[in-house]
N, C-alpha and C positions, 0 to 999 in steps of 0.2 A: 641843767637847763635853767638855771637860776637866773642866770644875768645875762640878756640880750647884747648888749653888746659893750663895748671897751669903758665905758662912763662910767656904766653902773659898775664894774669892777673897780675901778681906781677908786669909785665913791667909799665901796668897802673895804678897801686893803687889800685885795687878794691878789693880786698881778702876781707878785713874787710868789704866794703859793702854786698858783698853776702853773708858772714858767718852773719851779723845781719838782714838780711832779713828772712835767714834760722833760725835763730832764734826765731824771730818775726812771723814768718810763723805757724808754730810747733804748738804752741797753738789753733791758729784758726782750728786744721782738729779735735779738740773737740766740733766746733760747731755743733750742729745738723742742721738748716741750710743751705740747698745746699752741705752737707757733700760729696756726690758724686765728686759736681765739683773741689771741696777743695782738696778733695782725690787726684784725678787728677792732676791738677796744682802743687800741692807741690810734687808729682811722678816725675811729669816732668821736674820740675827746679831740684829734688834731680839728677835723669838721666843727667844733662847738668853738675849739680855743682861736680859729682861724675870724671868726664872729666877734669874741668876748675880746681877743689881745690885739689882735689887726698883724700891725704889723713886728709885734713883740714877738710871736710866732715865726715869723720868716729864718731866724738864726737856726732853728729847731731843723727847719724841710728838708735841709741836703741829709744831713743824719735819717731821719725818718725817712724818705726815699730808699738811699741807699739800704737799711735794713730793711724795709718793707718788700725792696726789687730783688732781694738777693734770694737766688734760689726759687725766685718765684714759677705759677703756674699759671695756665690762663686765665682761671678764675682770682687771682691773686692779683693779676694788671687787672683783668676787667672790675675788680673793687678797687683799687687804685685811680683809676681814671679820673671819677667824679673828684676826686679829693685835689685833683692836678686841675679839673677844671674848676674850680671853687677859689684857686690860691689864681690862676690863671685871671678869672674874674675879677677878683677882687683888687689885687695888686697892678693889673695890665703892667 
């Protein structure tokens, strides 16, 4: 929660750090595994990185979706939502 939004990232370098994390991340929410907390965590950096990257994030969502949907349960869409409304918002 460092950096508000996309400026202050580019001001310090970091884009490519969290666009490879977010990449690196992605795979891991196919773990079976703790998939819950997985779930979670990468929701939540997606929520922060959707603020900080703008539209650098967009490439990430079909991937993050689709692992996030798969197999899921209603509790699993019903955390999901917000994150569709937030990319919804922000992009129209």
């Amino acid at each position: 929660k460092a950096f508000s939004n996309k400026q202050t990232v580019k001001q310090c370098g970091c884009s490519e750090v969290y666009l490879d994390c977010l990449q690196n991340f992605l795979p891991a929410l196919s773990c079976p595994v703790q998939r819950g907390q997985l779930r979670s965590a990468v929701r939540s950096f997606l929520h922060r990185m959707i603020i900080c990257l703008e539209e650098e994030v967009l490439p990430f969502i079909p991937a993050a979706s689709q692992h996030m949907l798969k197999d899921c349960e209603p509790k699993d869409l019903q955390e999901f939502i917000p994150l569709i409304s937030q990319i919804t918002a922000k992009f129209k």
